[in-house]
C-alpha positions in Angstrom: -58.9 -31.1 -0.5 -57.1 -32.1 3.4 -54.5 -34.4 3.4 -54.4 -35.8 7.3 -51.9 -37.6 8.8 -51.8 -39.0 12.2 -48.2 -37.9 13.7 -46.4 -38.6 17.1 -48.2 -41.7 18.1 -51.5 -40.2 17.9 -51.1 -36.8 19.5 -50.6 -34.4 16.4 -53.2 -34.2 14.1 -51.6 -32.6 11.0 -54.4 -31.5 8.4 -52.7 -30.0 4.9 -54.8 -27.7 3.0 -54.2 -29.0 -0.4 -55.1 -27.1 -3.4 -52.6 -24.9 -4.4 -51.2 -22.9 -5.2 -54.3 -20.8 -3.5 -55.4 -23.2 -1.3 -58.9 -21.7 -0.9 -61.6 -21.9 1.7 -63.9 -22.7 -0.4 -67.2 -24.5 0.6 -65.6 -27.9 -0.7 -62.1 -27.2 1.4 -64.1 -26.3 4.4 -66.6 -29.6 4.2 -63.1 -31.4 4.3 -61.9 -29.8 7.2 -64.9 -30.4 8.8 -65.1 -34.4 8.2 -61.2 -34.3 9.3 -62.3 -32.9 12.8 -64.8 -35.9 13.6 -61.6 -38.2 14.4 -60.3 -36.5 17.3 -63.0 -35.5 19.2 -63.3 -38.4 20.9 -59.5 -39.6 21.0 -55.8 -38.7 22.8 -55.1 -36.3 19.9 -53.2 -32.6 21.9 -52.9 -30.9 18.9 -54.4 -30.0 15.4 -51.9 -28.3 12.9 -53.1 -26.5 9.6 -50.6 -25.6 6.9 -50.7 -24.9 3.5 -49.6 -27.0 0.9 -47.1 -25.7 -1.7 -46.1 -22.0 -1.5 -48.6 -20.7 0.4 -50.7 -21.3 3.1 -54.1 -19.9 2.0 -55.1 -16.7 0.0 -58.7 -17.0 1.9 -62.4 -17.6 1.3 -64.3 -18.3 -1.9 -64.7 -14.6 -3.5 -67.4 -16.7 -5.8 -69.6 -17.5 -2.6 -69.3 -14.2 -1.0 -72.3 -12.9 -3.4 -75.2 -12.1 -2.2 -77.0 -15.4 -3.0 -74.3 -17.5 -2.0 -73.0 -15.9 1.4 -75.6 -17.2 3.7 -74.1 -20.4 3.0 -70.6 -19.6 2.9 -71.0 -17.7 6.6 -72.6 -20.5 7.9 -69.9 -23.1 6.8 -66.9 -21.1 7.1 -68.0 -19.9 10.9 -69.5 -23.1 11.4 -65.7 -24.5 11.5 -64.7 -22.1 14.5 -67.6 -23.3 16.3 -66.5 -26.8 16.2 -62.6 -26.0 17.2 -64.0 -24.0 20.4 -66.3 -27.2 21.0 -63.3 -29.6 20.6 -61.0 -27.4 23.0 -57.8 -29.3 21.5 -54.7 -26.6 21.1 -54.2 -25.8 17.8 -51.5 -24.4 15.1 -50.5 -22.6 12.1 -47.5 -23.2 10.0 -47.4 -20.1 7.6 -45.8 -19.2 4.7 -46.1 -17.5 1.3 -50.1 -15.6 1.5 -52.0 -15.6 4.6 -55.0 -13.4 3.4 -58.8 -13.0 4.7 -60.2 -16.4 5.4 -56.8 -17.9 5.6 -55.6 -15.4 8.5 -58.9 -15.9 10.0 -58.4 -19.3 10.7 -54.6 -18.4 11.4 -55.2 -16.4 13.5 -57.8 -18.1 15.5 -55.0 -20.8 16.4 -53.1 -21.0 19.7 -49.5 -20.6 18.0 -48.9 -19.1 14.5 -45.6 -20.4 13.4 -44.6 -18.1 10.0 -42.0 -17.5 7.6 -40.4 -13.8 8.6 -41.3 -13.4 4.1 -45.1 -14.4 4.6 -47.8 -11.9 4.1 -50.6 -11.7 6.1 -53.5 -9.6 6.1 -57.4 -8.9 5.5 -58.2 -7.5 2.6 -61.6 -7.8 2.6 -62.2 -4.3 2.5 -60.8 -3.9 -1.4 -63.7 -5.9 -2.1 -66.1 -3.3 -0.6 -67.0 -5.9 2.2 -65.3 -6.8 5.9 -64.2 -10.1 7.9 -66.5 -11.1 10.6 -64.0 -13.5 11.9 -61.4 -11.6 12.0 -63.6 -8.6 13.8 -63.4 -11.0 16.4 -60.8 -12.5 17.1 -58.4 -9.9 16.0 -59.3 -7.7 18.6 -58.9 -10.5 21.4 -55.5 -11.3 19.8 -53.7 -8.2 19.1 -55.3 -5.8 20.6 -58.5 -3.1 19.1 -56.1 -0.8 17.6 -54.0 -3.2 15.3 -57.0 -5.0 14.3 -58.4 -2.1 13.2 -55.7 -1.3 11.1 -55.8 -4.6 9.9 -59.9 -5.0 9.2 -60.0 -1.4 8.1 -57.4 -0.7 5.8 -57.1 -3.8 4.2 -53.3 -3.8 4.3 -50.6 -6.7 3.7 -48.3 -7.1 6.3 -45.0 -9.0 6.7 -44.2 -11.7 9.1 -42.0 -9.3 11.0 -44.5 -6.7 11.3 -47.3 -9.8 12.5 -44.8 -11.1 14.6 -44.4 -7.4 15.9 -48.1 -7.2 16.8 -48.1 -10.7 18.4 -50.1 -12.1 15.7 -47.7 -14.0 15.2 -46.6 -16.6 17.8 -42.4 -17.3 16.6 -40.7 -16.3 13.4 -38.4 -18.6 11.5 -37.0 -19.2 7.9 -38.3 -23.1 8.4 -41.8 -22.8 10.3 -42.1 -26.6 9.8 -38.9 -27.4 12.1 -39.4 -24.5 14.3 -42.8 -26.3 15.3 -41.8 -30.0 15.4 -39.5 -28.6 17.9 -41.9 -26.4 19.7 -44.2 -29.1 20.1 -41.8 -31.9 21.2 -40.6 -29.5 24.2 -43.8 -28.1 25.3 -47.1 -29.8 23.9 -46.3 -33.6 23.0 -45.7 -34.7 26.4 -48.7 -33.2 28.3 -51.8 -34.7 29.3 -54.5 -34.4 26.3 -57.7 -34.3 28.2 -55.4 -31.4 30.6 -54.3 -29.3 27.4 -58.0 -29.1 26.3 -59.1 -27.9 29.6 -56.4 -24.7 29.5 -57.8 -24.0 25.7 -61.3 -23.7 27.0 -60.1 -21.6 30.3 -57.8 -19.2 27.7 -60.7 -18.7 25.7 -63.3 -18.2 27.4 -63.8 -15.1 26.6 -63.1 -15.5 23.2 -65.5 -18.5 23.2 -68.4 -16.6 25.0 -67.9 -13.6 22.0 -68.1 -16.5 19.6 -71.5 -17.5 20.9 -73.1 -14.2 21.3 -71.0 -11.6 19.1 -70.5 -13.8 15.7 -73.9 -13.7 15.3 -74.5 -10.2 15.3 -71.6 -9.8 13.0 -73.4 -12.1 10.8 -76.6 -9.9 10.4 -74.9 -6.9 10.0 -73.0 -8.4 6.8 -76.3 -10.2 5.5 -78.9 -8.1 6.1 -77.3 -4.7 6.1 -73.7 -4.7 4.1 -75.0 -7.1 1.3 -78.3 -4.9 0.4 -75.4 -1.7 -0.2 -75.4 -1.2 -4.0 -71.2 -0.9 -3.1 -70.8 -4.5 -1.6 -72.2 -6.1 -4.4 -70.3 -4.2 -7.0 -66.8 -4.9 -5.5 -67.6 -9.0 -5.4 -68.9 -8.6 -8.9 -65.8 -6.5 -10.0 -63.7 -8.9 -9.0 -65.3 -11.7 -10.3 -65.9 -9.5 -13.7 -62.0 -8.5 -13.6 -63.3 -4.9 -14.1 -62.6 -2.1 -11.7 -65.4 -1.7 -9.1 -67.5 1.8 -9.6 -68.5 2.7 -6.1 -71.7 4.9 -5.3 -70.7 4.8 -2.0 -74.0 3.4 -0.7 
């Protein structure tokens, strides 16, 4: 499900999600990540980079484990992965192109520099499925701002690279994010000290990281105990899983 590769003498990590064309965050994908983590935790790695293979770089979470029975589970794996980059302090990247959606722009999103394509579409559409992005509640905020990410969260809308870019979601725009990073990265990451670098992600974030031990949590009660017993929630998983269109009683 991750195809790793060691690059730059040690100092990138470079983890492919690798089940396209969706390349979903499914609990398999996200076990994967996980065991691909374990290697630089103790090691001169200065940066982890996520990208999607194929066309797109990830259309999100398992719809399949957000039901009821299953999201417990799914929450605690999925959230479980942004406790362990905050742990690990290394910088980290996103090379985007093609879909970007719910999960996927979570994780994007939570990285220090979101390289995308100027074509790719990004946004959180949780919200068409009559549920909402914890993630993404929080760290959109810290990113772009309250107002954008409630745009984003709330609405549900796709947005372009430009528009992201726009926002400062997204870090540099360009038709190849690939070369646009290697570059990036040989001018201003590869040649710092690692155990340095991982010091300035914990200062930048912490914040972020602080709201990631106290606020995720009650994020995660309000969608398990409270939005999962609405009749509404439940009916726009199934829907989509059915193929039907969802009938709302708004409750």
């Amino acid at each position: 499900m991750i195809t790793s590769e060691l690059r730059h003498n040690g100092a990138e990590l470079h983890l492919w999600l690798d089940a396209p064309k969706a390349n979903i965050l499914d609990a398999k994908m996200l076990a994967s990540i996980d065991a691909a983590l374990d290697a630089p935790a103790t090691s001169s790695v200065k940066v982890i980079v996520f990208e999607g293979r194929g066309l797109h770089f990830s259309f999100g979470a398992s719809v399949a484990e957000h039901t009821r029975a299953e999201a417990p589970g799914m929450l605690r794996a999925f959230h479980g992965l942004f406790h362990k980059l905050a742990r690990l302090s290394i910088p980290t990247a996103a090379i985007v192109r093609g879909n970007c959606l719910g999960g996927g722009l979570e994780l994007a999103a939570w990285c220090s520099f979101l390289i995308a394509a100027p074509d790719a579409k990004l946004g959180q559409p949780e919200i068409k499925l009559a549920v909402f992005p914890p993630m993404a509640s929080l760290v959109l905020p810290w990113r772009i701002g309250g107002g954008a990410a409630l745009d984003l969260c709330v609405s549900g809308r796709t947005i372009s690279g430009v528009e992201a870019h726009r926002l400062g979601l997204v870090t540099a725009l360009a038709e190849d994010p690939s070369a646009h990073w290697d570059a990036f990265a040989a001018q201003n990451i590869l040649e710092a000290s690692a155990s340095s670098l991982r010091f300035a992600e914990r200062a930048a974030r912490i914040q972020l990281n602080a709201q990631l031990a106290t606020t995720l949590p009650a994020l995660e009660k309000l969608y398990l105990d409270e939005l999962m017993a609405t009749h509404d929630a439940n009916e726009g998983i199934g829907a989509f899983l059915e193929k039907r269109k969802p009938v709302f009683t708004h409750s």
